[in-house]
C-alpha positions in Angstrom: 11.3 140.4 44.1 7.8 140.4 45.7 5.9 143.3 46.9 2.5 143.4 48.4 -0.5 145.8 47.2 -1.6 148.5 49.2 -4.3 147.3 50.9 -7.5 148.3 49.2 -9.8 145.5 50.8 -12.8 145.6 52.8 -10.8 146.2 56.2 -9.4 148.9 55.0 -13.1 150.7 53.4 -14.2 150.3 57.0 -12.1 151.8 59.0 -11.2 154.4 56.4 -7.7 156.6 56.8 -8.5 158.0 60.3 -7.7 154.3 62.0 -4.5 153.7 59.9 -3.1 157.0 61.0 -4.1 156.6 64.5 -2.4 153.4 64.1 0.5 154.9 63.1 0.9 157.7 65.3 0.1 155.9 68.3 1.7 152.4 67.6 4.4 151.5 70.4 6.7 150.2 67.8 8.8 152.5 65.6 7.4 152.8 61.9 9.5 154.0 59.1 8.1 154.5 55.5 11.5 154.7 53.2 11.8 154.4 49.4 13.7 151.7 48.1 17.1 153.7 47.4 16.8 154.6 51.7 14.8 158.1 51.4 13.5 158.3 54.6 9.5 159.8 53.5 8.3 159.9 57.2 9.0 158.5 60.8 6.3 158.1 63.6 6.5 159.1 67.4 8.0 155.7 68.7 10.5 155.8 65.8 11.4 159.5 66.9 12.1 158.5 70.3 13.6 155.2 69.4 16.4 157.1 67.3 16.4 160.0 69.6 15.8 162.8 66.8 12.8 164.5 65.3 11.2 163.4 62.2 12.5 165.8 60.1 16.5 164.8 61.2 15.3 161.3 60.3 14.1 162.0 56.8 17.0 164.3 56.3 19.9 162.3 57.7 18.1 159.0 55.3 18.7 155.1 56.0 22.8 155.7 55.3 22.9 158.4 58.1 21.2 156.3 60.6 22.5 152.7 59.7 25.5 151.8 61.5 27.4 150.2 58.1 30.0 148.7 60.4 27.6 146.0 61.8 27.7 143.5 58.7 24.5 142.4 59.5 22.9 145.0 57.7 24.1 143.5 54.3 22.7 140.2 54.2 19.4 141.8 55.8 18.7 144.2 52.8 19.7 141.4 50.0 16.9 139.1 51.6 14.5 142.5 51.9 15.5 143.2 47.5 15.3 139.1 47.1 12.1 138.3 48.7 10.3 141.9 49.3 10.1 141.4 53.2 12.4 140.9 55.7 13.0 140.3 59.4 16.3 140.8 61.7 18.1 142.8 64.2 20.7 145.2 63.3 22.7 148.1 64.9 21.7 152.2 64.6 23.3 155.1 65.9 21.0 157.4 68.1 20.7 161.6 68.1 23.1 161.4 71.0 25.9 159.1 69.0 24.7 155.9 70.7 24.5 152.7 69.3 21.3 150.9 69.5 20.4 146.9 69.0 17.0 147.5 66.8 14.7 144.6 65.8 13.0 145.4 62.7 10.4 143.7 60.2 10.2 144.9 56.7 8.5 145.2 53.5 8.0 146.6 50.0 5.1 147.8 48.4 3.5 149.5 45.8 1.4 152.3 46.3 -1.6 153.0 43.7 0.5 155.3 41.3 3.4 152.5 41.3 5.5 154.2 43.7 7.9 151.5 45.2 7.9 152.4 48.9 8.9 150.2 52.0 7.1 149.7 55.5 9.9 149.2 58.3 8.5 148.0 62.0 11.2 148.6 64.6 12.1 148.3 68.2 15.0 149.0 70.3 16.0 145.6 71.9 19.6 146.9 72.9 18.6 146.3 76.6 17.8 142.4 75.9 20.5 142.1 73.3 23.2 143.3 76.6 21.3 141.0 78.7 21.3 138.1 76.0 25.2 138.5 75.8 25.8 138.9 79.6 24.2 135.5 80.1 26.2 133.7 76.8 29.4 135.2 78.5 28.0 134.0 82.0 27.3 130.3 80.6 31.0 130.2 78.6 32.5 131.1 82.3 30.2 128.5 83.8 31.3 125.8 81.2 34.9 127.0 81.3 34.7 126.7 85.4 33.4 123.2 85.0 36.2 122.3 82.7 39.0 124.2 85.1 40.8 123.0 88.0 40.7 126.1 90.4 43.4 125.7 91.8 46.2 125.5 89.4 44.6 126.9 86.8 44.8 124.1 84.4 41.8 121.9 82.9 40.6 119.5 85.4 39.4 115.6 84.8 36.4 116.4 82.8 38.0 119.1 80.5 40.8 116.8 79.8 38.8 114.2 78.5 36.9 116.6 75.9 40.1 118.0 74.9 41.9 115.0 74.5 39.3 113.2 72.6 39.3 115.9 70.3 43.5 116.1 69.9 43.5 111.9 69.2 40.8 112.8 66.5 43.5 115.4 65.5 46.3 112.9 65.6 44.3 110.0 63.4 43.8 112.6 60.6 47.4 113.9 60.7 48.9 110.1 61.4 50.5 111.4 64.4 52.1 109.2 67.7 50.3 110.5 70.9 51.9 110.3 74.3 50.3 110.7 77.7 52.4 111.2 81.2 51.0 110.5 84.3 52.3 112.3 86.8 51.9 111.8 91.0 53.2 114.0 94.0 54.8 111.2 96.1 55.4 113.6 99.2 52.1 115.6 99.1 51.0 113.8 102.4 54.3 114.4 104.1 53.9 118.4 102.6 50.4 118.9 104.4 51.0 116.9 107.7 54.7 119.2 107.9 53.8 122.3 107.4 49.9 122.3 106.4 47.7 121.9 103.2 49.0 125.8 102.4 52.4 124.3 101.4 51.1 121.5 99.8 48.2 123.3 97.8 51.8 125.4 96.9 53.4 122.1 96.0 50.8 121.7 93.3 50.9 124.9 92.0 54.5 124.0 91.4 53.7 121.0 89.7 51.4 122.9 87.5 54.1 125.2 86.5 56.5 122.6 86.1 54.8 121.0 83.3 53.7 124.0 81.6 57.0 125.1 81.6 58.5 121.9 80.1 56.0 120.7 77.5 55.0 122.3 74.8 52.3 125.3 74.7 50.5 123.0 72.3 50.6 119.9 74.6 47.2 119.4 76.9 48.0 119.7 80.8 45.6 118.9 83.5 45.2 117.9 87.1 42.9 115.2 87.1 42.5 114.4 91.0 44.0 115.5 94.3 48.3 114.9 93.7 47.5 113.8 89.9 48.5 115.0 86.8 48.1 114.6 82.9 49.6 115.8 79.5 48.8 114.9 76.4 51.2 115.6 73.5 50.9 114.9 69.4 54.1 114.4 67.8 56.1 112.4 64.8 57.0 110.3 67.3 57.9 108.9 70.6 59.3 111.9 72.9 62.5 111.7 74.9 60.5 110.6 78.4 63.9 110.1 80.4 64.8 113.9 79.3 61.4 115.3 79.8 60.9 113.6 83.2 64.7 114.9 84.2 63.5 118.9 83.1 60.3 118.2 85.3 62.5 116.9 88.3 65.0 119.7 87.9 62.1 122.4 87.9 61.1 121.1 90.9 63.8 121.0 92.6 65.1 124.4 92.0 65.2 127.6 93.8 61.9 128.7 92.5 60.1 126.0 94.3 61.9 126.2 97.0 61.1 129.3 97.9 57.3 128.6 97.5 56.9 125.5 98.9 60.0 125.5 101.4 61.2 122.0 100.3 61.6 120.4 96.7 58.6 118.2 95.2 58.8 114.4 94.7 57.0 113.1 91.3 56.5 109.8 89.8 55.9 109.3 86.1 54.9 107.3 83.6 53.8 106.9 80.5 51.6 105.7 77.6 52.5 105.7 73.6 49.3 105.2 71.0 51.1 104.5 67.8 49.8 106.2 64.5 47.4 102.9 63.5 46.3 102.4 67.3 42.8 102.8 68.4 43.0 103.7 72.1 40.4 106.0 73.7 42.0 109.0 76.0 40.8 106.9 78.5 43.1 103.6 77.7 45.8 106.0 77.6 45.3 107.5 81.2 44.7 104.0 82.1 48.1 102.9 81.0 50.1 105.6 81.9 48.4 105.5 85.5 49.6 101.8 85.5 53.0 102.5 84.4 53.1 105.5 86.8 52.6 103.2 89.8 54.8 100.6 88.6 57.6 103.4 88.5 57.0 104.4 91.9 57.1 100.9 93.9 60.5 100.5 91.7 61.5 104.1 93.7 60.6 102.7 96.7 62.3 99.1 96.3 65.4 100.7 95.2 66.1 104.1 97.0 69.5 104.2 96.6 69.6 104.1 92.8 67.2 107.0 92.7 65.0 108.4 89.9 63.7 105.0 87.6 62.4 105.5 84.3 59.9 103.7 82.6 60.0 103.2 78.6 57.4 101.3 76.8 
């Protein structure tokens, strides 16, 4: 451990004992004087008002009555301060009035003349910039998390589906897993907002939304990645049962949930795209493919109405 000297210098034969106590009357910033063990030997005026108590509460109640032992910062601050002999952080104390405070502090230990270990805390409420510091992290997280959501249905949009899904085929190369990708289009959106207005088809979406949350799995990625377009990502041993998944999504749909928020079932074309355990396609490829497939599913539909529903396998 290293402690500093008191100061016997020059400086200090100057200005002689008057100027240091002026100093620490009237200094703006709190100024403790403690022994090692947290004896608390004297407090100044901004250290009074900082804790909101008198000088003689301070020195009674002692480092473990105004530390707030909760915050685990305060641990690692006074194992530096023993290691090094100074130290500088922020940690939390509780106030005369029971508040909890945010106070920066810098410390250090010294010896006085007779050998007397003694330590020299500088402090300073900074709970007001610590709220405001937090208000603007939780301000940028909601701004990120907006630029990552579609507003509409809730679910990530274009952007947030690529960072997630280049981080779930990382996932799926370490864990040698299959990935599968559905695209999925509303083919009577047009007809939904011309009939009855974009209220019924901004409905019509939200269905969709719910239909493939409902059907996949809470660990599978959904998003809507453009206006009637939709995307899910899922990792898995292998290949998943498309014709059965896309028949659930269709029958969701179609139901009497839908119904009665849209006013008429929603028409979807699917398809699909498979990356194998050893494959190297991008999240990209995938929504490539699957948009492919997707279209190639939907001009079969429309060639062949009277067969119905056409699944595509790969």
């Amino acid at each position: 451990m290293s402690e500093r000297p008191v100061e016997t210098d020059s400086t200090a034969e100057r200005l002689g004992p008057e100027a240091y106590r002026a100093m620490y009357d009237y200094s703006p910033h709190g100024v403790l004087f403690t022994a090692p063990d947290g004896r608390v030997l004297a407090a100044n005026r901004a250290a009074c008002e900082i804790l909101g108590r008198t000088e003689d509460e301070i020195c009674s109640l002692g480092r473990q009555g105004l530390a707030d032992y909760t915050d685990e910062r305060w641990g690692p601050l006074l194992t530096e301060r023993e290691r090094t002999g100074r130290v500088q952080g922020v940690a939390r104390m509780i106030r005369g009035d029971g508040a909890h405070i945010e106070v920066e502090m810098s410390s250090i230990l010294f010896s006085e003349a007779n050998g007397k270990k003694r330590t020299c805390t500088i402090m300073r409420d900074v709970t007001e910039r610590a709220r405001m510091e937090r208000e603007l992290l939780e301000m940028s997280a909601r701004l990120r998390e907006l630029t990552l959501t579609d507003e509409l249905t809730g679910l990530r949009n274009r952007r947030g589906f690529v960072a997630v899904g280049a981080q779930l085929l990382e996932l799926a190369d370490r864990q040698g897993s299959t990935a599968a990708l559905v695209y999925l289009d509303v083919d009577n959106l047009k007809a939904l907002n011309d009939l009855d207005g974009h209220g019924t088809g901004d409905a019509a979406l939200r269905a969709v939304a719910g239909a493939l949350s409902e059907v996949l799995r809470r660990a599978d990625t959904v998003a809507r990645i453009g206006g009637d377009e939709f995307v899910a990502l899922a990792l898995g041993s292998g290949e998943p049962d498309q014709e059965k998944i896309e028949q659930r999504i269709e029958d969701y749909l179609a139901g009497a949930q839908v119904l009665t928020a849209v006013g008429r079932s929603v028409k979807v074309s699917m398809g699909w795209a498979i990356r194998a355990p050893d494959e190297s396609k991008t999240i990209e490829d995938l929504v490539v493919e699957a948009d492919h497939a997707m279209y190639r599913a939907k001009a079969t539909k429309r060639r062949m109405p009277s067969r119905g529903r056409s699944t595509l396998r790969h």
